[in-house]
PLY file of the C-alpha trace (Angstrom):
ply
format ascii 1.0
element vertex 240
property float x
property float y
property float z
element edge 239
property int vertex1
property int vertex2
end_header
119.39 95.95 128.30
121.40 94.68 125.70
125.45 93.69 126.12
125.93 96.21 123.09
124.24 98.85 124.96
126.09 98.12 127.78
129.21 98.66 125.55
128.08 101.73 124.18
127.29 103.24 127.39
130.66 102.14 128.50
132.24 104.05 125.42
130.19 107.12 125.54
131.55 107.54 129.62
134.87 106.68 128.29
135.47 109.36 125.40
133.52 112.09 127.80
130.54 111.87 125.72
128.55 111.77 128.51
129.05 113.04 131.61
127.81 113.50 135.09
128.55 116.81 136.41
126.35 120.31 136.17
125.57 121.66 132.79
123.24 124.40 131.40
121.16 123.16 128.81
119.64 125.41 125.70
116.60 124.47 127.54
118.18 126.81 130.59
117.93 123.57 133.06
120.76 123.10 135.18
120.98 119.36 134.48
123.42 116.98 136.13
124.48 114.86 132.92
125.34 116.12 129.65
125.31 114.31 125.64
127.33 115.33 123.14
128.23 113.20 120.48
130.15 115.67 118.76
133.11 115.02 120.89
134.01 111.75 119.44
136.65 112.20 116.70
138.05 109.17 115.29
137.79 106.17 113.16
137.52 103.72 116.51
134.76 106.46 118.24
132.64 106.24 115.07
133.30 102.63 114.54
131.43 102.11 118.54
128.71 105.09 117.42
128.18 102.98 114.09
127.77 99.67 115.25
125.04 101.00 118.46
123.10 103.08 115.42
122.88 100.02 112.93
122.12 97.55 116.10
118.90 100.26 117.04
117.72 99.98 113.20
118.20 96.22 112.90
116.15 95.82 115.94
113.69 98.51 115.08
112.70 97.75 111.44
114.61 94.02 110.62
117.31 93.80 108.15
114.74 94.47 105.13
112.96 97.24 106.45
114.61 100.10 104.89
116.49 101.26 101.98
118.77 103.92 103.33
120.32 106.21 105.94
119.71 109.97 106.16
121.84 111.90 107.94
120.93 115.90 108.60
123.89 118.21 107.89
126.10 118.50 110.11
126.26 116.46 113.11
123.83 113.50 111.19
126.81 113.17 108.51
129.19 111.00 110.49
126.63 109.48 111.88
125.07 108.39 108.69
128.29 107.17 106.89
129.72 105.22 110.26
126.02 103.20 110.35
126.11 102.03 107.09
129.91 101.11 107.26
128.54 99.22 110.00
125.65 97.68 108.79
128.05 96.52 106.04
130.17 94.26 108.26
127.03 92.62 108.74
126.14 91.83 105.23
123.59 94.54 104.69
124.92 96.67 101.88
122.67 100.41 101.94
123.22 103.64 100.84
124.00 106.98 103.09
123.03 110.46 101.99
122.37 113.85 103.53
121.21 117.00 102.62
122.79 120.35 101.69
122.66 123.42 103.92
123.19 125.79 100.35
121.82 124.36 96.75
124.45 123.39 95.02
124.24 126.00 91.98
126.97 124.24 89.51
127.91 121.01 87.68
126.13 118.11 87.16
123.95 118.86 89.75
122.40 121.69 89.19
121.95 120.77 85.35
118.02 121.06 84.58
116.67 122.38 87.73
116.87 118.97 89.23
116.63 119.67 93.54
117.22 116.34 94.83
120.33 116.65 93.05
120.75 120.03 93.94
120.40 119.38 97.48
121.47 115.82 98.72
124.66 114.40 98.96
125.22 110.78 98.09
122.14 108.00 97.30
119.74 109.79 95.17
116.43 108.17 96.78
113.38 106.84 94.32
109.62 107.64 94.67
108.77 105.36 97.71
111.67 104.81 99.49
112.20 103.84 103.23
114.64 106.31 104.87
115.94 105.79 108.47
116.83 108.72 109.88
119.67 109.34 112.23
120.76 112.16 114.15
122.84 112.77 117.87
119.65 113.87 120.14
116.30 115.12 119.86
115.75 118.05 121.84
112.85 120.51 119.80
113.25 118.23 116.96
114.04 121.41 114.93
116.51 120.13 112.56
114.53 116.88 111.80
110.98 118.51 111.05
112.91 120.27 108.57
115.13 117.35 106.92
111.47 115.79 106.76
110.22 117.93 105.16
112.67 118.79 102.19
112.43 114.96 101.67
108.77 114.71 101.35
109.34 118.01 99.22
111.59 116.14 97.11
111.06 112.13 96.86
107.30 111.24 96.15
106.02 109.29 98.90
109.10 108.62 100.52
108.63 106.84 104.18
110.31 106.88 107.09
110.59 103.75 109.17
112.50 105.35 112.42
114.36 107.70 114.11
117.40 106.77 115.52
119.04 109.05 117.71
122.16 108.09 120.56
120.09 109.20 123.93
116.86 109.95 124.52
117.24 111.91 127.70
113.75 111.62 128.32
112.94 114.93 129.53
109.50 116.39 129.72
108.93 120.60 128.67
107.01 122.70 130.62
103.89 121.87 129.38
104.45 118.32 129.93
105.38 116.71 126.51
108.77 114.93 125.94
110.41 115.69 122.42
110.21 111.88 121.18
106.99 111.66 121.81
105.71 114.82 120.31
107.93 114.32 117.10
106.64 110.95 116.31
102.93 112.57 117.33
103.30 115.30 114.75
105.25 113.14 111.85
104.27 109.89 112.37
108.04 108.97 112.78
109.41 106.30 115.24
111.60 107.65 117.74
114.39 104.60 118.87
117.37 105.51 120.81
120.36 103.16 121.09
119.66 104.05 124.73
118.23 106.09 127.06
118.91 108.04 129.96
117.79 105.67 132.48
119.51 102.56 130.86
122.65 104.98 131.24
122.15 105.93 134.74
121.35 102.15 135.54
124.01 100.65 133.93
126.27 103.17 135.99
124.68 102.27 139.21
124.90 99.08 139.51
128.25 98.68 138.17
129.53 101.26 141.62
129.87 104.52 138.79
126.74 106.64 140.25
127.25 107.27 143.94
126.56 110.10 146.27
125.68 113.36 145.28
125.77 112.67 141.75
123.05 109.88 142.46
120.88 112.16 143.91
121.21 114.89 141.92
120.50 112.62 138.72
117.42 111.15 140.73
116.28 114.37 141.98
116.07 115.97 138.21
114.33 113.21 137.21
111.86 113.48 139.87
110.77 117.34 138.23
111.95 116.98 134.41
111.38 113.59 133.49
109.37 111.97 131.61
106.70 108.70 132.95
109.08 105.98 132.91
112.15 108.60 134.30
109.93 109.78 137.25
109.31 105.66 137.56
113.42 104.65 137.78
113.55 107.94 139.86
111.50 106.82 142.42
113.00 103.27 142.54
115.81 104.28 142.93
115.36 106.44 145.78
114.12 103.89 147.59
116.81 101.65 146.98
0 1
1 2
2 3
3 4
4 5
5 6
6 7
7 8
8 9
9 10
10 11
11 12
12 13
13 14
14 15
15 16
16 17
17 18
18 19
19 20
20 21
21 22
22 23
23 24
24 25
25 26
26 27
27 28
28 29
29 30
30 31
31 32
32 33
33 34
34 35
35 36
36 37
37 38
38 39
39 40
40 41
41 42
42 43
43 44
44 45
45 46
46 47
47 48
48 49
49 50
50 51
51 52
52 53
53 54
54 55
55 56
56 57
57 58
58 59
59 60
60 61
61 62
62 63
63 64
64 65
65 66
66 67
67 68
68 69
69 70
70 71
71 72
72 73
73 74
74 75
75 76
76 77
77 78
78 79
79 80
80 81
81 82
82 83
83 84
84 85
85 86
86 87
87 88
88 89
89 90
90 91
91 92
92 93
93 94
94 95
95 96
96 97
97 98
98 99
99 100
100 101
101 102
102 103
103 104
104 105
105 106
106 107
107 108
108 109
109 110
110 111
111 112
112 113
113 114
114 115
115 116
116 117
117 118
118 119
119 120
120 121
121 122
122 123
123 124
124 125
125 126
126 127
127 128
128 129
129 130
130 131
131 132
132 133
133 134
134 135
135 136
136 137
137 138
138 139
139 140
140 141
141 142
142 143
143 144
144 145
145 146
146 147
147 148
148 149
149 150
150 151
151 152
152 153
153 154
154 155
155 156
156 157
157 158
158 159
159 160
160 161
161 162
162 163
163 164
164 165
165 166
166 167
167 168
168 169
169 170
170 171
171 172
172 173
173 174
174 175
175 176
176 177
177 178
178 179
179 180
180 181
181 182
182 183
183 184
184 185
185 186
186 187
187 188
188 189
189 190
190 191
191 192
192 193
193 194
194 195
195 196
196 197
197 198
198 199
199 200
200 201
201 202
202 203
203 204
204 205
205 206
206 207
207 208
208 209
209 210
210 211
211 212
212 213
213 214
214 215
215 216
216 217
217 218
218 219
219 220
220 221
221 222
222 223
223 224
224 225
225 226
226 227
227 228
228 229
229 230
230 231
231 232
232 233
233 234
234 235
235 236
236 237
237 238
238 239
């Protein structure tokens, strides 16, 4: 583990953006920790979210490999706009844009029938480019498939270098598949998370943070929900 994913884990405990505790997922799991990045709210909490998304896309696809930052509406707008602020103070000057949950049926926009125009906000992408995407989570993916494809609808062979998302909570469904794995199976797409549940849960443990029944519960739900590598720290750390 990185020190800035230390940092980041430290800040998403700090501003309640995660928590240990017992939540109800959409899934309908009763899960001892709970993501939500929508509960940071200011210039410094995007500034930390920033820097941990640009620091996942650096080390996923260089400097040079990509040539801007999507961001679904809503939650993937901040998100977008804080990682190439970031990316920024590092020299590495790229373009944000997101799409449009309504066309846009006025002004310059809408002149001549023109949908990328029409329907994204900000960098108006050229045939070929390389788009990271960014969002909070992945959970069925839902809102990505669909970002994907309005921009393969509406930039000719655009690409997609990654998805970068906060957590990967690596979770396994019922039938055994884990969402990052089955988006990137059924888009081609990347999956990279600045970190993931386990480096969370890790980090926490061995600094004294994740003790008693909060320990066990998070090893326990592991143990049934998780994915290869969760069942793995699971284990280890039940017979630690």
């Amino acid at each position: 583990m990185q020190d800035w994913q230390r940092r980041f884990i430290d800040f998403l405990v700090d501003t309640g953006a995660f928590r240990l505790g017992s939540f109800t997922l959409k899934s309908g799991r009763l899960s001892p920790t709970f993501v939500n990045t929508g509960l940071v709210e200011d210039g410094y909490g995007l500034n930390e979210l920033g820097a941990a998304y640009a620091a996942r896309i650096v080390a996923a696809c260089g400097l040079d490999g990509f040539d801007a930052v999507f961001g679904p509406a809503y939650k993937g707008v901040p998100l977008a706009v804080s990682t190439v602020i970031a990316l920024a103070a590092q020299g590495r000057r790229v373009p944000y844009l997101f799409d449009r949950k309504e066309r846009k049926d006025h002004g310059e926009e809408a002149a001549g029938g023109n949908d990328a125009a029409a329907l994204l906000v900000g960098h108006r992408p050229l045939p070929g480019e390389r788009l990271v995407l960014v969002d909070d989570v992945l959970t069925t993916g839902a809102t990505k498939f669909e970002a994907v494809q309005l921009l393969q609808r509406l930039v000719p062979e655009v690409r997609f270098p990654a998805l970068v998302i906060a957590v990967d909570r690596q979770e396994a469904d019922d039938r055994g598949d884990d969402a990052a794995g089955l988006f990137t199976r059924e888009t081609g797409i990347a999956v990279h998370a600045a970190v993931t549940m386990t480096d969370i849960l890790t980090h926490l443990d061995t600094s004294g943070r994740l003790n008693g029944p909060a320990r066990l519960d998070c090893i326990g739900y592991l143990r049934t929900y998780g994915t290869a590598p969760a069942k793995a720290w699971a284990e280890h750390a039940a017979s630690a």
